[in-house]
C-alpha positions in Angstrom: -95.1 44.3 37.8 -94.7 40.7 38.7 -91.5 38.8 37.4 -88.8 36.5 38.1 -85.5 37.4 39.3 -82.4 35.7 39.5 -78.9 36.8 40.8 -76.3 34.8 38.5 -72.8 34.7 38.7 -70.8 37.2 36.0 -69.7 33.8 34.2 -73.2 32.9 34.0 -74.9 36.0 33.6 -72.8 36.4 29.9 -73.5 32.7 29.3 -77.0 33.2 29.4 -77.0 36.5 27.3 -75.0 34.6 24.9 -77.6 31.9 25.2 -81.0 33.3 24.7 -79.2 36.2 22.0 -78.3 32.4 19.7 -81.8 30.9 20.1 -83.4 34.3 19.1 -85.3 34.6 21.8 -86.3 38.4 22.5 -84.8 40.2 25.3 -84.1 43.8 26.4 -82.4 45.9 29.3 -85.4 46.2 31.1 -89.0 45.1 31.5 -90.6 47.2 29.4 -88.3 46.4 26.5 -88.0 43.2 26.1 -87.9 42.7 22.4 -85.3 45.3 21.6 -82.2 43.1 21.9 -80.2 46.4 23.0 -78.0 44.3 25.5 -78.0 44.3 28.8 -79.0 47.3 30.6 -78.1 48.9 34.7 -80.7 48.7 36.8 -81.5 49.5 41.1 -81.8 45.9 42.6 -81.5 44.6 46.2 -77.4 45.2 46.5 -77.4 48.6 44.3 -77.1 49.0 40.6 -76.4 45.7 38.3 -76.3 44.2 34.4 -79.3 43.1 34.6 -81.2 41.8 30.9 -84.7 41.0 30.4 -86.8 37.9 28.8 -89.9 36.0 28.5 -90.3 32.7 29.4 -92.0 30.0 27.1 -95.4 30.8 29.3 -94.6 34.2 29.2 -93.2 35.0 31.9 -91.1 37.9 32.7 -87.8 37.1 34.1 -85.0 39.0 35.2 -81.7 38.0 35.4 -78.3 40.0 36.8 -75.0 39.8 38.2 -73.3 41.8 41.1 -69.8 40.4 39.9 -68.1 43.0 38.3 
């Protein structure tokens, strides 16, 4: 699966939750459910397990954001 990711700071990782959760925009804790708006979710990444949440872009693109900020 083919997708964006992005490592954001803590701050920033809750901003944009907070963001795309106000403008509606469907998210999930991981790829396959985007949609579900069930929060962020813990996934494996590069530095170990992370928040990590889920969204489409306006093309629809998957993207992934987390943070490895406790």
């Amino acid at each position: 699966m083919e997708h964006y990711a992005f490592v954001l700071s803590r701050i920033e990782f809750d901003q944009v939750l907070a963001r795309i959760a106000s403008l509606g925009i469907p998210y999930g804790p991981a790829f396959d459910s985007v949609g579900k708006r069930a929060g962020f979710g813990s996934k494996s990444g590069a530095r170990g397990m992370a928040p990590t949440v889920y969204f489409n872009d306006p093309n629809n693109h998957l993207i992934e954001v987390r943070t490895y900020d406790s």
